[in-house]
NUTORTI-33001 format. One line per 5 residues: their letters; for each residue x, y, z of C-alpha. Coordinates in nm, 3 decimals. Layout:
N
A> X,Y,Z | ...
% end
This chain:
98
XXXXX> 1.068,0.628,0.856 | 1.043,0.315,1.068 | 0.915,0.053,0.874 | 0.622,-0.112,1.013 | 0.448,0.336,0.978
XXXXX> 0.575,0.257,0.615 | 0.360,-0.019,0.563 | 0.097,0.081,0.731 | 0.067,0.429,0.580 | 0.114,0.245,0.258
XXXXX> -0.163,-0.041,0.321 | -0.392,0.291,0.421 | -0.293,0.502,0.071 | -0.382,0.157,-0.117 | -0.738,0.095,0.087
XXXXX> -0.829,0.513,-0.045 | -0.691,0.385,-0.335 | -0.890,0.091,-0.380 | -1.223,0.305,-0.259 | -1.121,0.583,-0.497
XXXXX> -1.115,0.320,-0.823 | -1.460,0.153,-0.660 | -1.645,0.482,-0.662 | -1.527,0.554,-1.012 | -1.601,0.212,-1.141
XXXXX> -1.978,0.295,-0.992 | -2.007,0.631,-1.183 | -2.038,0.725,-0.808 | -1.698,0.923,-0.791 | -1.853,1.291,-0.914
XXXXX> -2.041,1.303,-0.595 | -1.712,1.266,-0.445 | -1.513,1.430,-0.669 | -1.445,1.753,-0.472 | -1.293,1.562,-0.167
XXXXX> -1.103,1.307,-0.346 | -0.933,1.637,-0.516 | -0.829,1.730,-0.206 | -0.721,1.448,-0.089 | -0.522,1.360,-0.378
XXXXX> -0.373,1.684,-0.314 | -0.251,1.625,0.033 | -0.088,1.278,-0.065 | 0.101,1.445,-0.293 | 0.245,1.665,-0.105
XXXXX> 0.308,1.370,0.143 | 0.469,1.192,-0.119 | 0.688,1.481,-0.210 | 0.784,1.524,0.134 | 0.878,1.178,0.167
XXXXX> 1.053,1.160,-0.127 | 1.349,1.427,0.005 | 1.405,1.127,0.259 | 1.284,0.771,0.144 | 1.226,0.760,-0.260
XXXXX> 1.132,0.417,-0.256 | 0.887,0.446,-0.024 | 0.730,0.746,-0.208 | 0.746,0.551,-0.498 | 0.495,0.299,-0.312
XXXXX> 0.262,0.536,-0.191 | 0.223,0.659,-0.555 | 0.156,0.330,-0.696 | -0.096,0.287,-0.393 | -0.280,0.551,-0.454
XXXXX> -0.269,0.526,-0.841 | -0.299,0.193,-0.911 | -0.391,0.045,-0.597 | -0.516,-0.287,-0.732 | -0.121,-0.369,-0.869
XXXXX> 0.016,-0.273,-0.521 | -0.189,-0.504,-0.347 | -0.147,-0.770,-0.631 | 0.215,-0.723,-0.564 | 0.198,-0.713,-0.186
XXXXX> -0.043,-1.054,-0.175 | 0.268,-1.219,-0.454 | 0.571,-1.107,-0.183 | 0.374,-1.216,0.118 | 0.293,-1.565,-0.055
XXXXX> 0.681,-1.585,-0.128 | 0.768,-1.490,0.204 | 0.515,-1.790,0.386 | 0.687,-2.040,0.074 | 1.032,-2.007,0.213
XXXXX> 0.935,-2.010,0.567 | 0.776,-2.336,0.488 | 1.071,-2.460,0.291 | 1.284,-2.342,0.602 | 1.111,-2.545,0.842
XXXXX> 0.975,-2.453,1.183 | 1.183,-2.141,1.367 | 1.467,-2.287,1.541 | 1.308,-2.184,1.905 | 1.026,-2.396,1.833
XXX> 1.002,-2.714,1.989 | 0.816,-3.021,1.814 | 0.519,-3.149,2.040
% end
């Protein structure tokens, strides 16, 4: 799967996620509690599907959907590596200075 669906499919699994945990946190979720059941059934038959091809990336979605606070705690922590050694780096070397 091409990366950039990856990461979006995963950032959408972790906002249901996040929306899932709110509700529940509420005492909000029985309302919902049907449609969430069938939704969590769908994902995991995504999941399973993509696991056949791309285990790590399954392995995401589940942790999105699961614990979707940690999967964003650990997407904000590799993002604010990623902008560290860019900054360590220096500008991009097709930059010019002004």
């Amino acid at each position: 799967m091409d990366s950039d669906i990856a990461k979006l499919l995963t950032d959408f699994v972790e906002k249901v996620g996040l929306l899932r945990r709110d509700l529940q946190q509420k005492k909000e979720l029985e309302k919902y509690e049907a449609r969430f059941a069938r939704i969590e059934q769908k994902f995991s038959a995504l999941a399973e599907r993509i696991s056949r091809d791309d285990p790590d990336l399954a392995k995401a979605l589940r942790t999105a959907w699961q614990l979707p606070a940690r999967s964003l705690a650990f997407r904000n922590k590799d993002h604010q590596d990623k902008l560290k050694a860019e900054a360590a780096s220096g500008p991009p070397p097709d930059s010019e200075p002004e």
